[in-house]
C-alpha positions as CSV (number, residue, x, y, z in Angstrom):
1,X,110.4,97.5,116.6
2,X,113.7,97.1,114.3
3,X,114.2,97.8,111.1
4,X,113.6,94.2,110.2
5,X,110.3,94.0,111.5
6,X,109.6,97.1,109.8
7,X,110.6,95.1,106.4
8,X,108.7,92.4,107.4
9,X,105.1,94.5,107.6
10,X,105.5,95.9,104.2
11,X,106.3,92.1,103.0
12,X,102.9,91.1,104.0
13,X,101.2,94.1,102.1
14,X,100.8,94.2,97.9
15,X,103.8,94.4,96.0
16,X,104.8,98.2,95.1
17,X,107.6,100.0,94.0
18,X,108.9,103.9,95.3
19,X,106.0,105.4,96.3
20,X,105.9,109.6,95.5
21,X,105.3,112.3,98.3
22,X,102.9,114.6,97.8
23,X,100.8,117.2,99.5
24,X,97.3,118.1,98.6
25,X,95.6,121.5,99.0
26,X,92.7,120.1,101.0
27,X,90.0,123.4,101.3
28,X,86.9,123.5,102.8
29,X,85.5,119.4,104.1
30,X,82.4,120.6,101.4
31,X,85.2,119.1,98.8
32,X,84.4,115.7,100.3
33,X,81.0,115.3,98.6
34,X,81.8,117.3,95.6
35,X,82.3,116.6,92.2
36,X,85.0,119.2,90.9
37,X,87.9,119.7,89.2
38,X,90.1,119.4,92.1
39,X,88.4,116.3,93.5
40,X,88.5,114.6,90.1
41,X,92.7,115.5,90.1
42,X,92.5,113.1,93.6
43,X,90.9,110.6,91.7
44,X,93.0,110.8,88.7
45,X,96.3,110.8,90.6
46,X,94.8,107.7,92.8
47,X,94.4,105.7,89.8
48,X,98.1,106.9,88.4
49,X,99.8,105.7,91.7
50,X,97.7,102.4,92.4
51,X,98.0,101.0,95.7
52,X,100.4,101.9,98.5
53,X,101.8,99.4,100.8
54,X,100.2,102.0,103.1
55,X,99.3,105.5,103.2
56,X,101.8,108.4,105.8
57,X,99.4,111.5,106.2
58,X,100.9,114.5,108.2
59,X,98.0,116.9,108.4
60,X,97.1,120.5,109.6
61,X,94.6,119.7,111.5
62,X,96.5,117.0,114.1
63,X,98.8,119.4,116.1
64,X,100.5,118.6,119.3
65,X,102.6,120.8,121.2
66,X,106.4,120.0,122.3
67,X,106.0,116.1,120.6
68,X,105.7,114.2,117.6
69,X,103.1,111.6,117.9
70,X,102.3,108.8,115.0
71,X,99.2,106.9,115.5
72,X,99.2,103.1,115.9
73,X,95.5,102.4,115.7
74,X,94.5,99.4,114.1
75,X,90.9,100.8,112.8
76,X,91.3,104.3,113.0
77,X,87.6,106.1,113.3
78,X,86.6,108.8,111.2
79,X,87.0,112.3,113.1
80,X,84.4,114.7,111.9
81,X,86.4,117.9,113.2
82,X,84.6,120.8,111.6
83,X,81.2,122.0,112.6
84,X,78.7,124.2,110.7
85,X,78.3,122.0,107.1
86,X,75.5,119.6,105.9
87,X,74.2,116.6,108.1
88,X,75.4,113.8,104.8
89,X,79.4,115.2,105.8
90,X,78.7,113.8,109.4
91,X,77.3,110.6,108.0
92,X,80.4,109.5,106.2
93,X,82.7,107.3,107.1
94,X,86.0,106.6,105.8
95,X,86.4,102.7,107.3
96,X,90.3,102.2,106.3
97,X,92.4,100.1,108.4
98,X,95.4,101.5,110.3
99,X,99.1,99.5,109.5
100,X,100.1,99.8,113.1
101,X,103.7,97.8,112.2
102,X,104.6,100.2,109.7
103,X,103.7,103.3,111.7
104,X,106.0,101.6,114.9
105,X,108.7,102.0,112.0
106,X,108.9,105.7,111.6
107,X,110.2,105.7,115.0
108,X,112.8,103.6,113.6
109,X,113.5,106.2,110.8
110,X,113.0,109.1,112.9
111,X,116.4,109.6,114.9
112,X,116.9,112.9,115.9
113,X,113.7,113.0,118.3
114,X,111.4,110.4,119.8
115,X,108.4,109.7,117.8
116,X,105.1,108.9,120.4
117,X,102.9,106.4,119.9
118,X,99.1,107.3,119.5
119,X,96.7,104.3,120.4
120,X,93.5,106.3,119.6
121,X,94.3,108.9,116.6
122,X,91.9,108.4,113.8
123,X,91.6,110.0,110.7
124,X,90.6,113.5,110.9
125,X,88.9,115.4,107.8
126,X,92.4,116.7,106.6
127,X,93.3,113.3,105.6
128,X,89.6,111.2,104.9
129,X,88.8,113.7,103.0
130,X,91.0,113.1,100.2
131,X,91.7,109.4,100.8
132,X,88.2,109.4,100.2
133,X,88.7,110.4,96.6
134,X,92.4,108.9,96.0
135,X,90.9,105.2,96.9
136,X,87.2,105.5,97.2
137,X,87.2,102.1,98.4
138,X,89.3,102.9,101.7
139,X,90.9,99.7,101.2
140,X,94.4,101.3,101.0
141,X,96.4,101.2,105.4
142,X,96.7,104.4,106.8
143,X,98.0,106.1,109.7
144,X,99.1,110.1,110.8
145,X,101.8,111.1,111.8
146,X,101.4,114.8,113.8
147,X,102.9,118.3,113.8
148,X,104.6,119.7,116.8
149,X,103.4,123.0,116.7
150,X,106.4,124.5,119.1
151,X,108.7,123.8,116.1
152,X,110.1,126.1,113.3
153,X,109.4,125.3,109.4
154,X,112.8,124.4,109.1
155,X,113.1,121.7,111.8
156,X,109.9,119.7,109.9
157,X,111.7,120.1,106.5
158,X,114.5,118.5,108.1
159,X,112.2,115.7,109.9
160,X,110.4,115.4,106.6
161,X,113.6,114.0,105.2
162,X,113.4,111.4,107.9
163,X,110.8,109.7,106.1
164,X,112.1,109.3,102.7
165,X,113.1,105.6,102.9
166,X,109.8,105.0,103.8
167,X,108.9,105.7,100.3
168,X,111.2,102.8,99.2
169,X,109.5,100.4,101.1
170,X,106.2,101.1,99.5
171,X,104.7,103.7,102.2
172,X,102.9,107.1,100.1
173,X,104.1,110.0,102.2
174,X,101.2,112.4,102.1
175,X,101.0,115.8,103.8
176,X,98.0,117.6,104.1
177,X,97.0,121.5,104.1
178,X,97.4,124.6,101.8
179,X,99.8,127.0,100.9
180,X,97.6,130.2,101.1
181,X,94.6,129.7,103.9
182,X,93.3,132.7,105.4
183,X,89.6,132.0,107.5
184,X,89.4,135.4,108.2
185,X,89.4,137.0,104.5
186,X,87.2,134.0,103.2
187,X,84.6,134.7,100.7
188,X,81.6,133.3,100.8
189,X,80.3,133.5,97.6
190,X,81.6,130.5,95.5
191,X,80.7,132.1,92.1
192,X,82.9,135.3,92.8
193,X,85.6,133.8,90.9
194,X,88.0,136.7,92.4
195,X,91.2,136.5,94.3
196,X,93.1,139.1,96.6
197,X,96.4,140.1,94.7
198,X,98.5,138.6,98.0
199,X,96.7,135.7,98.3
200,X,98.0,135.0,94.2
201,X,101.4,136.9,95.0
202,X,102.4,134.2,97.6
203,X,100.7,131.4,95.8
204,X,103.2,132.4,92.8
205,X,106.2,132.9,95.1
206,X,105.7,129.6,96.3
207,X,105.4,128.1,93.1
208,X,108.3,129.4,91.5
209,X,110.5,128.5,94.6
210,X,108.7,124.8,94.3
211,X,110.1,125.3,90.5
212,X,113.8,126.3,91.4
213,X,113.8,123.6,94.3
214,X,114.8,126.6,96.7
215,X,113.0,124.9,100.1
216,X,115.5,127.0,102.4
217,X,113.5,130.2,101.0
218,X,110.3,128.2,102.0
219,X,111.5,128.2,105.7
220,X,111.5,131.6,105.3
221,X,108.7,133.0,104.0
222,X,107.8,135.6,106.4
223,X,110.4,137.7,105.0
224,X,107.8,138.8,102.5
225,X,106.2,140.5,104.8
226,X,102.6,142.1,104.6
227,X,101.9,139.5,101.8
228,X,102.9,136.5,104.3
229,X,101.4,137.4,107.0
230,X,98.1,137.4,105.2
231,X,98.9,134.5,103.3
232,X,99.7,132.3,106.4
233,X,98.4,134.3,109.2
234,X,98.8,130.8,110.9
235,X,101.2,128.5,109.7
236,X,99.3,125.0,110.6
237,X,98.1,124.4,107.0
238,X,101.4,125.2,105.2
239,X,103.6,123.3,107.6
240,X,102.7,120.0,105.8
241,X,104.1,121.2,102.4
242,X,107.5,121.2,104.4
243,X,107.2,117.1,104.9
244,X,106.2,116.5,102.0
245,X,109.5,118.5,100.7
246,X,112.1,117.1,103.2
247,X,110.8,113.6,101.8
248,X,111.9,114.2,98.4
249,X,114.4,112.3,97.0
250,X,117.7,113.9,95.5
251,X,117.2,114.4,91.6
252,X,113.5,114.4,91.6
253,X,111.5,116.8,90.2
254,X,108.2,118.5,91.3
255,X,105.0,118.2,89.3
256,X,101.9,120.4,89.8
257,X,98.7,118.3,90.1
258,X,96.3,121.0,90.3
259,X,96.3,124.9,90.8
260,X,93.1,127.3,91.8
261,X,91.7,129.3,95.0
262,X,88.4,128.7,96.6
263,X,86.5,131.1,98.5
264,X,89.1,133.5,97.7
265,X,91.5,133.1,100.2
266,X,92.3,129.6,100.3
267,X,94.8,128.0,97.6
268,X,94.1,124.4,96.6
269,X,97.5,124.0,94.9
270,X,98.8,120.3,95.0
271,X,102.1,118.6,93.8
272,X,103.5,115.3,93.8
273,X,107.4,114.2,93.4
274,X,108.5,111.1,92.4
């Protein structure tokens, strides 16, 4: 696919303008069927935004090791990948359709490695979970893009950056995850409105690097030590921040959408730029 054809796919989709990049603090898949004040900030940033030409989601929870893949499925089903929660989560479905022209474009934009095609990725929770309350109606194209796992933070900042014309031609770059998500310190107890002093200390470092536009130090965060290592004992979930960063545009500006923990350990902190 060339970069005409490319052109050509977001031609036959509604007119929009710059679409913004943002990443979304996504919690626990109960957030799916809940009425709260972070799913009503999805709603409310849906409605502000309108409808994409189509929808880029990088997600924690579609890692591949030693490739990038972006998924060209037509009608992308809905992956249920968490286990343990309420029979209505496993009856929803999120029936938007894939934009298989647009996704063959990323290759096209992505030149510094090959980008694999995916002919059965669907959506997993980390993305129909929200899209669920951005456009209730799933009427809005939308297709994943994944995280090679092997790679350092850096090296997704800078393939992150790849993506920002994208955003010209109507396409919403969305990455999905959080920037404090610890399993292993959760609390179960949802009216303990508590939160472990590192779990806010990194939350606030990473807000006040957001703030200064300092992404190198984001690369970096490990360098804080104890504090990190608790923070992002893995680093699946924060990784989509860094795409969501490399696709801002020079001279834009970061805007908080929503800020709070749940279950203690997990930060629901989202942003948007544009």
């Amino acid at each position: 696919m060339n970069l005409s054809d490319l052109e050509n796919a977001v031609e036959l989709a509604p007119k929009t303008g710059r679409q913004p990049a943002i990443f979304i603090g996504h919690g626990s898949p109960m957030n799916i069927i809940r009425d709260n004040a972070f799913t009503r900030s999805l709603r409310e940033l849906g409605e502000r935004h309108g409808r994409p030409a189509a929808v880029l989601v990088i997600s924690a929870h579609w890692l591949t090791r030693g490739e990038t893949r972006v998924s060209v499925n037509p009608v992308p089903p809905t992956i249920h990948d968490f286990g343990g929660f309420p029979e209505e989560l496993y009856r929803l479905r999120y029936p938007a359709p894939g934009q298989p022209l647009i996704a063959r474009g990323v290759a096209d934009e992505v030149t510094s490695i090959r980008v694999h095609e995916d002919h059965e990725m669907g959506l997993d929770h980390g993305a129909w979970g929200i899209l669920r309350h951005l456009w209730p109606d799933a009427s809005v194209p939308v297709f994943q893009m994944s995280i090679d796992y092997d790679k350092p933070p850096g090296w997704h900042h800078e393939l992150g950056q790849q993506l920002r014309r994208l955003r010209e031609r109507g396409v919403l770059v969305l990455g999905s995850g959080n920037v404090v998500h610890n399993l292993r310190r959760i609390s179960w107890d949802e009216s303990d409105p508590r939160v472990p002093s590192w779990a806010l200390e990194f939350d606030a470092w990473v807000k006040d690097r957001l703030e200064q536009g300092d992404h190198v130090a984001l690369f970096d965060y490990a360098k804080l030590g104890e504090t990190a290592r608790l923070a992002v004992p893995t680093n699946d979930h924060y990784l989509p921040m860094l795409y969501t960063l490399g696709a801002m545009l020079p001279g834009e500006n970061i805007r908080f959408t929503h800020e709070s923990f749940q279950n203690g350990s997990i930060s629901m902190r989202c942003f948007e730029a544009a």
